[in-house]
DOVO-682114 format. One record per residue (C-alpha): y, x, z. Coordinates in nm, 3 decimals. Each point is the difference from the previous one (the first is absolute). Layout:
BEGIN
<dovo y="Y" x="X" z="Z"/>
...
***
This chain:
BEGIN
<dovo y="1.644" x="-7.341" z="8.737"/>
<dovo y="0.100" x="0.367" z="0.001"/>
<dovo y="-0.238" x="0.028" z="0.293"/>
<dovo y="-0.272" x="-0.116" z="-0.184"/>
<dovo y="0.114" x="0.220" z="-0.323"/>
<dovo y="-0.009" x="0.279" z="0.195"/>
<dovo y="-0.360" x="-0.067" z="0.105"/>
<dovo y="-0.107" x="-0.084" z="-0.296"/>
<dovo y="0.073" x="0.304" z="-0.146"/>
<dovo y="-0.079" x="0.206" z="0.278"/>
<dovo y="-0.388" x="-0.147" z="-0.093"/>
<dovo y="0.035" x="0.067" z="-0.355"/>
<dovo y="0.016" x="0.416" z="0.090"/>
<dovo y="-0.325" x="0.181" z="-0.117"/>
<dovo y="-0.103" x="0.264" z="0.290"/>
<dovo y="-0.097" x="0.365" z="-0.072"/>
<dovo y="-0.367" x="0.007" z="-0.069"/>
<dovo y="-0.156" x="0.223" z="0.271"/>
<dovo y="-0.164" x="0.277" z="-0.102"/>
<dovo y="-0.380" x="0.128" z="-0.012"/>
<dovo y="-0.175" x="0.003" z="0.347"/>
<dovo y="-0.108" x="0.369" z="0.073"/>
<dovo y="0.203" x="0.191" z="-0.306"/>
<dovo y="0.141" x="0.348" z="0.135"/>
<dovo y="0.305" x="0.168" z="-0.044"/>
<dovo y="-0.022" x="0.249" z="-0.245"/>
<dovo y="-0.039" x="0.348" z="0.172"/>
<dovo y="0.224" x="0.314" z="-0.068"/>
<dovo y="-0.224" x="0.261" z="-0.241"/>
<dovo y="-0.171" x="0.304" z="0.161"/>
<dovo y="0.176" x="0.314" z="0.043"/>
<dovo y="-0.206" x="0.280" z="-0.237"/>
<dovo y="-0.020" x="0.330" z="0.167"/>
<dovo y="0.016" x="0.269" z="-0.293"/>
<dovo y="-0.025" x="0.306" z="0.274"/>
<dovo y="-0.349" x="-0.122" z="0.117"/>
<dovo y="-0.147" x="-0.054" z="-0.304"/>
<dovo y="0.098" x="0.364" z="-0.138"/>
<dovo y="-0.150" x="0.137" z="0.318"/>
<dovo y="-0.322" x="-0.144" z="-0.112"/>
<dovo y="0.005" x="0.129" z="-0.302"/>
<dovo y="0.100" x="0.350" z="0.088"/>
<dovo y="-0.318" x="-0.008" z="0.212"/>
<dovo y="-0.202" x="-0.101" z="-0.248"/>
<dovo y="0.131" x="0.289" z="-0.215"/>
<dovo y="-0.064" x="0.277" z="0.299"/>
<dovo y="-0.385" x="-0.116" z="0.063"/>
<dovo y="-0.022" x="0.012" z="-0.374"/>
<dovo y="0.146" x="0.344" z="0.011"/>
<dovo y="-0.182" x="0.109" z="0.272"/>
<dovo y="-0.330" x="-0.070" z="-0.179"/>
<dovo y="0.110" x="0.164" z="-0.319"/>
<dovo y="0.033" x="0.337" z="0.153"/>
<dovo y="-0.305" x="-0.016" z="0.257"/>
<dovo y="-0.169" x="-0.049" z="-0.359"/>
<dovo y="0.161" x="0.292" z="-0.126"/>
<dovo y="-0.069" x="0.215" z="0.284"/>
<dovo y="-0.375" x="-0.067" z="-0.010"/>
<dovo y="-0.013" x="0.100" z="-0.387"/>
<dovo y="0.197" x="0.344" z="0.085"/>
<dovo y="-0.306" x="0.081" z="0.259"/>
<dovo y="-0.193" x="0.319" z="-0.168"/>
<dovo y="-0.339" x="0.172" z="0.104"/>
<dovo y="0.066" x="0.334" z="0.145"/>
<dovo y="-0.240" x="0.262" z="0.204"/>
<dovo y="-0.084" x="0.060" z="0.365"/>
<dovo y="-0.136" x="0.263" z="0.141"/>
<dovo y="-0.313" x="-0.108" z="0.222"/>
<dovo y="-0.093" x="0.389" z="0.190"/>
<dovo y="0.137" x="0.265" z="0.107"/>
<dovo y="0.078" x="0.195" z="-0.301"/>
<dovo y="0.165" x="0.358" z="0.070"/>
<dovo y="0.309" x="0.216" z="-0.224"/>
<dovo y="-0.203" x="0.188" z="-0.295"/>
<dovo y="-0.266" x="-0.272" z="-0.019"/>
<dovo y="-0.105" x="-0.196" z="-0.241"/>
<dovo y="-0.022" x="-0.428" z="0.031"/>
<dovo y="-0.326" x="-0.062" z="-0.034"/>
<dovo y="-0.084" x="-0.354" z="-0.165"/>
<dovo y="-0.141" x="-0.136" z="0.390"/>
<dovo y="0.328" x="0.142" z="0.116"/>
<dovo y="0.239" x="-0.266" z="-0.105"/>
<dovo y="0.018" x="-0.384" z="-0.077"/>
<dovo y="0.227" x="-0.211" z="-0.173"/>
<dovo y="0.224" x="-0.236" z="0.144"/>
<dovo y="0.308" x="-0.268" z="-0.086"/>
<dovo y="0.328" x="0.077" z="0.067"/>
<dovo y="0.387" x="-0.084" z="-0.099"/>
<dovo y="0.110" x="0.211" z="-0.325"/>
<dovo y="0.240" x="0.219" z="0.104"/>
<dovo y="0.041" x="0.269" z="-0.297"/>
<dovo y="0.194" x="0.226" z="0.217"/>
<dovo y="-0.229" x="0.096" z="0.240"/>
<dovo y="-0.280" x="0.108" z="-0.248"/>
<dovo y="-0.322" x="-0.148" z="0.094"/>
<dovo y="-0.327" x="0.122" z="-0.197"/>
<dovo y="-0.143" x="-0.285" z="-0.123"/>
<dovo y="-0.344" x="-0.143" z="-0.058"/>
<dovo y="-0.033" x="0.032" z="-0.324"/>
<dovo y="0.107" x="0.370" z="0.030"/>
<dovo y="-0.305" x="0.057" z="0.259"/>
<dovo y="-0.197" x="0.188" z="-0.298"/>
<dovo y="0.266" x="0.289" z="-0.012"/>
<dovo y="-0.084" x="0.059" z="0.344"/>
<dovo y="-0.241" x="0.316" z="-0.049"/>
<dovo y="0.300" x="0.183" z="-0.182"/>
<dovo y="0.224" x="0.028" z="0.349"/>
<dovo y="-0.070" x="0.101" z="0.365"/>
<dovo y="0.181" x="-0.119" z="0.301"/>
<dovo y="0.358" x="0.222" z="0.046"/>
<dovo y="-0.030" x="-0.152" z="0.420"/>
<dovo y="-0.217" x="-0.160" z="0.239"/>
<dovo y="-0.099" x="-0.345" z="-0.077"/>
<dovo y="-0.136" x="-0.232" z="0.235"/>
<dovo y="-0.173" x="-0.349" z="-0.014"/>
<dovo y="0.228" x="-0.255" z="-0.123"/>
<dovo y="0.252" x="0.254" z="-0.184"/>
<dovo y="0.113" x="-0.186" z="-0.332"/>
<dovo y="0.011" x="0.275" z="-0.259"/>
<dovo y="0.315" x="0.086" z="-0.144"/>
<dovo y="0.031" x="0.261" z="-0.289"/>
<dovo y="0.210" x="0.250" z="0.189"/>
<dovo y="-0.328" x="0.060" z="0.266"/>
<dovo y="-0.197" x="0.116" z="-0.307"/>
<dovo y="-0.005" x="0.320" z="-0.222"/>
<dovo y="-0.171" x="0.167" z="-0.295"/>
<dovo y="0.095" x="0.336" z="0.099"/>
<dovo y="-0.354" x="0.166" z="0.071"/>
<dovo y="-0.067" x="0.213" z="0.318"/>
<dovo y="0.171" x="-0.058" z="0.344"/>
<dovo y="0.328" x="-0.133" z="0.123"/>
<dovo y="0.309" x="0.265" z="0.005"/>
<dovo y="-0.075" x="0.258" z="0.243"/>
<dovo y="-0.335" x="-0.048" z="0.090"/>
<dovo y="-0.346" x="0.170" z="-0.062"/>
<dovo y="-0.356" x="-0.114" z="0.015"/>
<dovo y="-0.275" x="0.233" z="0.211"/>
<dovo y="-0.370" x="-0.007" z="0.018"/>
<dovo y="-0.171" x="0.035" z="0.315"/>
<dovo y="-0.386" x="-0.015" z="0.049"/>
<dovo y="-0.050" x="-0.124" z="0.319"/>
<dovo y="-0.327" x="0.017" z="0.181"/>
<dovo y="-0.166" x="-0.243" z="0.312"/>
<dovo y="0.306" x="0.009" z="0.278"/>
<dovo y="0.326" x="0.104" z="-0.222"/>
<dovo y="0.034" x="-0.336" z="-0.072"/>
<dovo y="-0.047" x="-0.388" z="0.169"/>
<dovo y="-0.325" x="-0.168" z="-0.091"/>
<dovo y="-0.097" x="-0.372" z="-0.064"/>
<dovo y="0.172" x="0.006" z="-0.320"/>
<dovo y="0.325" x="-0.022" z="0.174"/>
<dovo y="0.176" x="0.302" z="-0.260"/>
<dovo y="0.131" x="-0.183" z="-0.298"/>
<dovo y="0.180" x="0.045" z="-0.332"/>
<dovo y="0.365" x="-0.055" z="0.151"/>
<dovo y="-0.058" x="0.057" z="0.356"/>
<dovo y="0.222" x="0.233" z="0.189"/>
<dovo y="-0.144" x="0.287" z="0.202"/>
<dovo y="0.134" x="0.288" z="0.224"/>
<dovo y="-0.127" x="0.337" z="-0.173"/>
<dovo y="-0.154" x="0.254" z="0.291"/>
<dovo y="-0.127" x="0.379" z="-0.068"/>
<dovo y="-0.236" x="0.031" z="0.226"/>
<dovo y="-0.249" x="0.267" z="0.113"/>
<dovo y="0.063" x="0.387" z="0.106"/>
<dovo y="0.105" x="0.253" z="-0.259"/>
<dovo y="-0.041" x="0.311" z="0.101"/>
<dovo y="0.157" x="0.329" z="-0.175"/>
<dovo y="-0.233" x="0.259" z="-0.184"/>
<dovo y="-0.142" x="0.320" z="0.127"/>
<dovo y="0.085" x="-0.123" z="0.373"/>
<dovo y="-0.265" x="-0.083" z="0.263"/>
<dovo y="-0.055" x="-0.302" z="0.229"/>
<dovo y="0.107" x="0.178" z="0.293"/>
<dovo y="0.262" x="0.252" z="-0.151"/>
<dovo y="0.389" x="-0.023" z="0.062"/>
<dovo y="0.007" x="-0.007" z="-0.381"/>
<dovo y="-0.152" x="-0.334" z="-0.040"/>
<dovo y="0.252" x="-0.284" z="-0.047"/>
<dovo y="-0.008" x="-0.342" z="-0.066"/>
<dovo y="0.103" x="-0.162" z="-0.319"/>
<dovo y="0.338" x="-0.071" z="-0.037"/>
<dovo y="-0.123" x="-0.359" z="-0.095"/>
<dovo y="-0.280" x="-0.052" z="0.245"/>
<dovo y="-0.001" x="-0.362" z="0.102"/>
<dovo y="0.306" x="-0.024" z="-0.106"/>
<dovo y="0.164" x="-0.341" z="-0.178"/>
<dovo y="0.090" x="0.013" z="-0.364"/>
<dovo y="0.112" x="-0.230" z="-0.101"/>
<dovo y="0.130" x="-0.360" z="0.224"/>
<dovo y="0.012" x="-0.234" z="-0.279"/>
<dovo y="-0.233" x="0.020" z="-0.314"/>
<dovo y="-0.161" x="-0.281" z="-0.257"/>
<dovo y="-0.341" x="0.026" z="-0.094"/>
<dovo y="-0.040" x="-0.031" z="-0.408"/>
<dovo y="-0.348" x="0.011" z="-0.084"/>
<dovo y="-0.310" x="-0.003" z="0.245"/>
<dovo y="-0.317" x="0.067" z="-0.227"/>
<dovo y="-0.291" x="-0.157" z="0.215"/>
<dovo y="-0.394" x="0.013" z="-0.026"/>
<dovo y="-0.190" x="-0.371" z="-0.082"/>
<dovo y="0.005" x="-0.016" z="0.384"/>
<dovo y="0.302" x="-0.030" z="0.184"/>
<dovo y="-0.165" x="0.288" z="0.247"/>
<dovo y="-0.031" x="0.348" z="-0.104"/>
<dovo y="-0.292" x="0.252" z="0.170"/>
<dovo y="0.146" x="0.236" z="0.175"/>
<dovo y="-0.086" x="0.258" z="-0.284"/>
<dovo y="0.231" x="-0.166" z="-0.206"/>
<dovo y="0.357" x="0.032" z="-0.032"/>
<dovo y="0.212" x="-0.300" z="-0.114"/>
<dovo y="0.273" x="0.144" z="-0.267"/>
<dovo y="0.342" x="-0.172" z="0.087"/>
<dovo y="0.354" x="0.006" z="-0.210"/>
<dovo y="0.328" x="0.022" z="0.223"/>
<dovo y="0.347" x="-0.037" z="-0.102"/>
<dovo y="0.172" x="0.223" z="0.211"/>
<dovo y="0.373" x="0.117" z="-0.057"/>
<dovo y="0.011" x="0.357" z="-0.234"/>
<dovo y="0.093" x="0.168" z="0.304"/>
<dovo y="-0.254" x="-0.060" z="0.176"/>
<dovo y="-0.311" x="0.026" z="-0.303"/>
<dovo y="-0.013" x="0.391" z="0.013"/>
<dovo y="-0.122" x="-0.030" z="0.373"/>
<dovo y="-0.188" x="-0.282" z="-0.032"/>
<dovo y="-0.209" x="0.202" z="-0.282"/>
<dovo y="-0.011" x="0.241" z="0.201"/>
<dovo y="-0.169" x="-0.153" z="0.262"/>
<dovo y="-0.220" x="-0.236" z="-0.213"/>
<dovo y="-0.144" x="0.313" z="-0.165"/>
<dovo y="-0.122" x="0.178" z="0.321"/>
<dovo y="-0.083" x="-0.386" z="0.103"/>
<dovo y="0.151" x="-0.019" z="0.305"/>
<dovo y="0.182" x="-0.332" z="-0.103"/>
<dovo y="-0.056" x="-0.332" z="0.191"/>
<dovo y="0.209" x="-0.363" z="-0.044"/>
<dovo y="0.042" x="-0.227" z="0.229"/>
<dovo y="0.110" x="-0.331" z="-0.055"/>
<dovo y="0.379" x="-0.084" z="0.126"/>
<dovo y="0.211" x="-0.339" z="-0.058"/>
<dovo y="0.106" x="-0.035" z="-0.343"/>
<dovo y="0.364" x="-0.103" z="0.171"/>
<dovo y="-0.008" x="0.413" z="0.065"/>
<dovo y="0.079" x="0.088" z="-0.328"/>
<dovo y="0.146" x="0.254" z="-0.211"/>
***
């Protein structure tokens, strides 16, 4: 009987039910990484940043002048003599800029410009005449005192020659007392800049005609250059500009 008892109420137990077919476990949650994600927005912040002052830059861009020849000291900028260009502001340095371009005629070069120069206002005066120390001589030169083709410019550089025999008053050809001039073919001056060269409509002259050139020539050296020009015995020839004063 307790046998059967036992059974009995072994049988009367109620099982576990089983659980869903296929449910998972529940999974632990994500770590969050904080460091990456303010990296991302720090880069964000630098291309932003980046942009803002590339816009910046291109509004401080101003329109300044170029010089487009060869423009020599104690010249004037003619209007086909410069151009007008972009560039970074930079107050410090000066530049001349476009809108200043009509000013121009009121200054003269104070040194050499060449092509490409950007102007800045310490190349320019308003001081009229020639730069410190210098003086300005006319020569008239006739057919072979000076290169042809059109080659002597306003601004070129030239080697100043006396050439020709002087001879000394009162003295013969053939006399002891004749002498040559102390300048006969003599160089004057190694390094001069041609100011002005006053030309026919032709770029030729006759050989009748003399061609009336303006050197700047140190004030040492004007009184012989005059000299010279005025008995015209003067002749230029055309030497690198590199061979300057």
């Amino acid at each position: 009987m307790k046998i059967q008892e036992r059974a009995g109420a072994g049988n009367n137990r109620v099982s576990a039910p089983a659980g869903p077919v296929g449910e998972r476990l529940p999974s632990a949650p994500r770590e969050r990484k904080p460091a990456l994600a303010a990296l991302a927005v720090l880069l964000i912040l630098i291309g932003a940043l980046g942009a803002t002052v590339l816009v910046l830059r291109a509004g401080e861009r101003v329109e300044v002048l170029k010089v487009t020849k060869d423009v020599s000291a104690g010249e004037r900028i003619e209007r086909t003599a410069f151009a007008t260009v972009l560039v970074a502001e930079d107050e410090a340095l000066g530049y001349v800029k476009a809108d200043q371009a009509s000013l121009m005629p009121k200054y003269v070069a104070k040194v050499d410009l060449v092509p490409g120069t950007l102007l800045i206002a310490k190349m320019l005066t308003n001081e009229k005449g020639l730069p410190a120390g210098k003086s300005a001589v006319g020569v008239a030169l006739k057919a072979g005192q000076y290169p042809a083709g059109g080659s002597l410019k306003n601004g070129s550089t030239v080697s100043i020659y006396r050439v020709g025999a002087k001879t000394s008053s009162g003295s013969s050809a053939g006399s002891a007392g004749s002498t040559g001039g102390a300048g006969s073919n003599s160089l004057l001056v190694q390094s001069a800049k041609v100011q002005d060269v006053t030309r026919s409509s032709g770029d030729e002259l006759v050989s009748s005609s003399s061609l009336p050139v303006s050197v700047i020539v140190d004030q040492a050296d004007a009184a012989k250059v005059a000299d010279a020009a005025a008995a015209g015995e003067v002749a230029l020839v055309l030497v690198p500009a590199t061979a300057g004063n």
